[in-house]
FIVOKE-624452 format. One record per residue (C-alpha): z, x, y; residue in three letters. Coordinates in Angstrom, 1 decimal, decimal comma. Layout:
<rs>
+--------+--------+--------+------+
:      w :      u :      v : code :
+--------+--------+--------+------+
:      Z :      X :      Y :  ALA :
...
+--------+--------+--------+------+
</rs>
This chain:
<rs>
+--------+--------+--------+------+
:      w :      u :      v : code :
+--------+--------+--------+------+
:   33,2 : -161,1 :  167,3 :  UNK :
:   36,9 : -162,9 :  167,7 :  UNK :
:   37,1 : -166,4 :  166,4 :  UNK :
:   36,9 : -167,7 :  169,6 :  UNK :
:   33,4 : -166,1 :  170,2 :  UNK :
:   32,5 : -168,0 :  166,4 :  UNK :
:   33,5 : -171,2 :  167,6 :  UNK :
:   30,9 : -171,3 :  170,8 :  UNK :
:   28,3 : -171,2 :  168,0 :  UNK :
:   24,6 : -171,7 :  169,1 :  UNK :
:   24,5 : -174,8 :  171,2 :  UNK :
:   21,6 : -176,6 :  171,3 :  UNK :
:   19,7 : -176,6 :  175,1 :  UNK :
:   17,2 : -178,5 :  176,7 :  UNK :
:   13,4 : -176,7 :  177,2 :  UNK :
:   13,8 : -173,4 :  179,3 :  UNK :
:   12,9 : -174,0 :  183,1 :  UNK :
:   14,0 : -178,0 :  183,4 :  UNK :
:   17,3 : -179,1 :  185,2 :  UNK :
:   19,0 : -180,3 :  182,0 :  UNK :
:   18,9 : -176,6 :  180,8 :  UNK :
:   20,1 : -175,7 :  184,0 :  UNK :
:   23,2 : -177,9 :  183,4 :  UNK :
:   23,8 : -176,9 :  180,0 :  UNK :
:   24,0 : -173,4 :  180,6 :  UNK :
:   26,7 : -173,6 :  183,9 :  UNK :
:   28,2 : -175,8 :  182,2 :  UNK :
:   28,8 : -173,3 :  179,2 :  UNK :
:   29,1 : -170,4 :  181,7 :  UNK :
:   32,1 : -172,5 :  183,4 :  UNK :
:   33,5 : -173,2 :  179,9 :  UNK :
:   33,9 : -169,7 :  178,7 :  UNK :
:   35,1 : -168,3 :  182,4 :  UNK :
:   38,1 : -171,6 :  181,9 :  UNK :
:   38,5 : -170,0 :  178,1 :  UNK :
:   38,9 : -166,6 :  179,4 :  UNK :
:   41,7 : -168,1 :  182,1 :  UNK :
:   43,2 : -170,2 :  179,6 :  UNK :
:   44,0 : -166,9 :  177,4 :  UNK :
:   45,0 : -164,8 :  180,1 :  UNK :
:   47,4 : -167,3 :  181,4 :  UNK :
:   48,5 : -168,4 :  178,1 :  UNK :
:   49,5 : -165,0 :  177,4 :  UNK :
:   52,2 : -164,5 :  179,9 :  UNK :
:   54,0 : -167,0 :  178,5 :  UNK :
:   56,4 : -165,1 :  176,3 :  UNK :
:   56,8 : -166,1 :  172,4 :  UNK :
:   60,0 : -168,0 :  171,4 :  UNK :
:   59,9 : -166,2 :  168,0 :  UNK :
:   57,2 : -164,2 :  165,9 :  UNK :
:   54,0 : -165,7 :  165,4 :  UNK :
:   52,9 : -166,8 :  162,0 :  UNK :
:   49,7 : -165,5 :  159,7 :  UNK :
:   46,6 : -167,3 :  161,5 :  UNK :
:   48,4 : -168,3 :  164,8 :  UNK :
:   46,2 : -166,1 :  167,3 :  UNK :
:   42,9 : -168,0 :  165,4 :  UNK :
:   44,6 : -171,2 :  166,1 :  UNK :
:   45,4 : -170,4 :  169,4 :  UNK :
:   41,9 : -169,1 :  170,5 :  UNK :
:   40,3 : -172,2 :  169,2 :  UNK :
:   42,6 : -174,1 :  170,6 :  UNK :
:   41,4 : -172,1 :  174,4 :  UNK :
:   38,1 : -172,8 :  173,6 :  UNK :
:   38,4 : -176,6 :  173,0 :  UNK :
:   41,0 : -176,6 :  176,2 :  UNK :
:   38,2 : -175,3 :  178,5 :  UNK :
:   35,1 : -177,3 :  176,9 :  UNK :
:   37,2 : -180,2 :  177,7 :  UNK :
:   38,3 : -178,6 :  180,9 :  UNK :
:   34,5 : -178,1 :  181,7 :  UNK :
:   33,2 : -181,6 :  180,8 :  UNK :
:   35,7 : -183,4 :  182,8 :  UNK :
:   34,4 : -181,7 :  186,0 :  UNK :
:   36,0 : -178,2 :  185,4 :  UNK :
:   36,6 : -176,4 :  188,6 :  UNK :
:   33,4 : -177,1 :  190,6 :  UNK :
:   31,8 : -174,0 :  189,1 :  UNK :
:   29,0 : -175,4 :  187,0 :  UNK :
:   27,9 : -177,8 :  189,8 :  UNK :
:   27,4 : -174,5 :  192,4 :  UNK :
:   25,5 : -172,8 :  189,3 :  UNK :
:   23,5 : -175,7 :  188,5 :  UNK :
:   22,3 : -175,7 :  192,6 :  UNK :
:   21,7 : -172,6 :  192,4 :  UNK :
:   19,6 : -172,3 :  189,0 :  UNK :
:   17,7 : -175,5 :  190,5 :  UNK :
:   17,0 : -174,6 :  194,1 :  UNK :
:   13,8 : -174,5 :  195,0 :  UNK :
:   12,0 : -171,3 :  195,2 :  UNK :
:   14,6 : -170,0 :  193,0 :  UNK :
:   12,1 : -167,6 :  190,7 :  UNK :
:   13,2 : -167,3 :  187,2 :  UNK :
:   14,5 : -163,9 :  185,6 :  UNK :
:   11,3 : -162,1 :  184,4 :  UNK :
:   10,8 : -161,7 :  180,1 :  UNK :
:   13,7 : -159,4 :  178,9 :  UNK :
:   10,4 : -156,8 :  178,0 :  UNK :
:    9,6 : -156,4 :  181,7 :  UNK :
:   12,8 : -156,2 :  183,1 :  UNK :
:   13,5 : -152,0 :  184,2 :  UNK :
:    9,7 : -151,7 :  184,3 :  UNK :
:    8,2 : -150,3 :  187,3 :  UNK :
:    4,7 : -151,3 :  188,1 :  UNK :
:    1,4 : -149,1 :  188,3 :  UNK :
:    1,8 : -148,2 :  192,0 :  UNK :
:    5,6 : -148,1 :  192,5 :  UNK :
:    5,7 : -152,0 :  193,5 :  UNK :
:    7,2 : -154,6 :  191,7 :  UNK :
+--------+--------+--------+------+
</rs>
């Protein structure tokens, strides 16, 4: 797990299945897509000279916080098309990770 990863920790969400979960979680999807883009670009930017013991740590934490903020402030639109879509209705939810790759008794779903 990088540093980065760490600094997500375990946010706390809303009750599965209500529209505030819904929001939490694009909202966190959009965050780490924007810290994923934030790296990439921020790495072809070359170095002016050799980076110091503990610079990558600060740099990925500083990615992270970059696209939370990035994210809260409206981000790129991403979260709000998630959100819909998580929300619509007739959306059905995923079924329990112990069912999923199951076929059932008859060759149906």
């Amino acid at each position: 797990m990088s540093a980065a990863s760490a600094a997500w920790g375990a946010a706390a969400l809303p009750p599965p299945g209500t529209p505030a979960r819904a929001r939490a979680v694009a909202r966190e999807v959009e965050a780490l897509l924007l810290q994923q883009l934030v790296g990439a670009l921020r790495r072809t930017v070359g170095e002016a000279e050799p980076a110091a013991a503990g610079t990558e740590l600060w740099r990925d934490l500083f990615d992270v916080h970059l696209a939370r903020a990035l994210a809260a402030s409206g981000g790129v639109g991403l979260a709000h098309l998630l959100e819909a879509a998580m929300t619509r209705p007739g959306a059905a939810p995923a079924p329990p990770p112990s069912d999923r790759g199951r076929v059932a008794p008859g060759g149906g779903p």
